[in-house]
C-alpha atoms as one frame of an Amber mdcrd trajectory, in Angstrom:
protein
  98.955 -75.703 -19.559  95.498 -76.577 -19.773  92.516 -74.418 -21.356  89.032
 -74.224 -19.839  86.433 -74.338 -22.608  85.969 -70.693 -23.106  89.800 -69.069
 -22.778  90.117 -70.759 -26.339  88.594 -68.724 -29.085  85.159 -69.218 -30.571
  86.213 -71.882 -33.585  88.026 -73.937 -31.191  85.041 -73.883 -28.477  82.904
 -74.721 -31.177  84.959 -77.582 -32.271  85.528 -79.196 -29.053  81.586 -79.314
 -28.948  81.476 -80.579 -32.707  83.883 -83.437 -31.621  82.753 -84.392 -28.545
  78.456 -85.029 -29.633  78.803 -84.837 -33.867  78.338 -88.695 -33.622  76.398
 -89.580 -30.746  73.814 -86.552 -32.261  74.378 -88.068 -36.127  73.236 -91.861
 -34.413  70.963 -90.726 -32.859  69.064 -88.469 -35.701  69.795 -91.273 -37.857
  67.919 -93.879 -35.537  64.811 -91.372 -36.308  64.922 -90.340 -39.692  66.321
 -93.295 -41.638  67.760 -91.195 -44.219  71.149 -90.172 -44.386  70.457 -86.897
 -46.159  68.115 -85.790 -43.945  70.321 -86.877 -40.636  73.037 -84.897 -42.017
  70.653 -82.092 -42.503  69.531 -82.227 -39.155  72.687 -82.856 -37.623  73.874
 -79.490 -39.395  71.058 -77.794 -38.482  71.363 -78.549 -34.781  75.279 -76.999
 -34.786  74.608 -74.123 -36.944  71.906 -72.958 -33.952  74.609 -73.976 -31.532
  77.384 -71.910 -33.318  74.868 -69.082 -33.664  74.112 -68.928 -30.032  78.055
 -68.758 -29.468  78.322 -65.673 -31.674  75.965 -63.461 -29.252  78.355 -64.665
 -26.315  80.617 -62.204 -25.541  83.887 -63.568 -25.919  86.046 -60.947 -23.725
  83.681 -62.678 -20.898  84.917 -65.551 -18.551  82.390 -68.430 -17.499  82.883
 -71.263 -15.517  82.789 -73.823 -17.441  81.746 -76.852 -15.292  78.516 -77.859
 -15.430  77.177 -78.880 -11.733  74.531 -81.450 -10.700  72.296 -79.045  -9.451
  72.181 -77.358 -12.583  71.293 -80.716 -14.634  68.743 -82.090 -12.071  66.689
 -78.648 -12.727  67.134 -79.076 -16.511  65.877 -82.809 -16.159  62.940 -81.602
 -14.009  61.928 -79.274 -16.700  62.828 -81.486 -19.718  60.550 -84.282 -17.952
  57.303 -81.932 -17.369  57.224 -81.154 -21.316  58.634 -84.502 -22.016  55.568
 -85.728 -20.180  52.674 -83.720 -22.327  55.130 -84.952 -25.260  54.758 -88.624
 -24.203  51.030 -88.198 -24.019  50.540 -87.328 -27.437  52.945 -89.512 -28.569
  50.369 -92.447 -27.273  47.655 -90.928 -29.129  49.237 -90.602 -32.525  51.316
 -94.100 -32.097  54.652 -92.878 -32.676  57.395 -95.256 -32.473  58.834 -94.143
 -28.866  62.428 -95.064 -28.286  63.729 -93.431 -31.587  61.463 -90.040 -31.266
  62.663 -90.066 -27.537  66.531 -90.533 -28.409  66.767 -88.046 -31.136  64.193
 -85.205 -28.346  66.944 -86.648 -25.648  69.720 -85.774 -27.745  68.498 -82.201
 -29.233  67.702 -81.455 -25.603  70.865 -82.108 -24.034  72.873 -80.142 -26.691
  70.753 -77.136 -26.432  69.991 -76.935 -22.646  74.193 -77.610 -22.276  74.391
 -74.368 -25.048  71.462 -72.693 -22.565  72.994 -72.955 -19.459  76.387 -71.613
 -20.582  74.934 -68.773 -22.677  72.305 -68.196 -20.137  75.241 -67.693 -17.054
  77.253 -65.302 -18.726  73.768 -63.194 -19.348  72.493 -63.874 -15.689  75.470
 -62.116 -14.373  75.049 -58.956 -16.135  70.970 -58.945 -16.617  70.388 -61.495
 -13.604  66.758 -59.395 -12.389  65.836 -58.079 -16.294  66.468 -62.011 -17.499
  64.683 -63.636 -14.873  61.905 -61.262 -15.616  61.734 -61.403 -19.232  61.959
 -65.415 -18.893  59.395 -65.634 -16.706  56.972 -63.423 -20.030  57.636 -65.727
 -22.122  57.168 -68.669 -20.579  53.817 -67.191 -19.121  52.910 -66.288 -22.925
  53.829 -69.499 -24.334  52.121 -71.523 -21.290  49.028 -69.207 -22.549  49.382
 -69.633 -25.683  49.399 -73.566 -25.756  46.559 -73.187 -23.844  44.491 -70.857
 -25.830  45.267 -73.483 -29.119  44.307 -76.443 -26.964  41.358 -74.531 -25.758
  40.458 -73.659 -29.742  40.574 -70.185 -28.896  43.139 -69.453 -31.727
């Protein structure tokens, strides 16, 4: 009988994740960095936030865990609005392009995939309080970055 991802416990959830992007996340940090030390570092940092997000999941809780279109279209719309102020600055300090935007691809997809299943099994319980307190932060960051570009802080 088959599993979905999260009636398996934690260690097993986390390895199926470790398997399936430990490489394509290792290339692509690699293609950046050009050091092997500091790929694997990054590489380890990048699953030891992933693991640690798993920990504050409840794991008595049940969550789909298909991923729809939907959902990824309005993680690429958001990705591509910062991605754009990203790519902007990127032209003014002459950063070398396809490598910064493989290993930002990569990082992105891992944690937004980590976001949206962490983030559904807290929207069920906390749907109104979540949506509220998400909507803060992102006002105080927003306000913030604007502030600093401003030279206000």
């Amino acid at each position: 009988m088959e599993h979905s991802l999260y009636d398996v416990d934690k260690e097993a959830r986390f390895q199926k994740v470790y398997d399936s992007y430990m490489q394509d996340v290792y290339r692509l940090c690699f293609s950046y960095m050009k050091n092997k030390m500091d790929t694997e570092d990054a590489v380890q940092e990048t699953f030891c936030r992933f693991y640690q997000a798993m920990e504050r999941v409840k794991e008595e809780e049940h969550v789909n865990a298909d991923m729809d279109i939907k959902s990824m279209f309005i993680l690429a719309v958001a990705t591509s609005i910062d991605a754009l102020a990203v790519g902007v600055t990127f032209a003014f300090l002459k950063v070398e392009i396809v490598s910064a935007v493989s290993f930002i691809g990569v990082i992105t997809f891992v944690c937004s995939a980590a976001g949206v299943k962490i983030g559904s099994l807290f929207g069920m319980k906390y749907k109104s309080k979540a949506e509220l307190c998400g909507g803060i932060i992102l006002i105080l960051i927003g306000t913030k970055i604007l502030l600093e570009g401003l030279g206000m802080i």
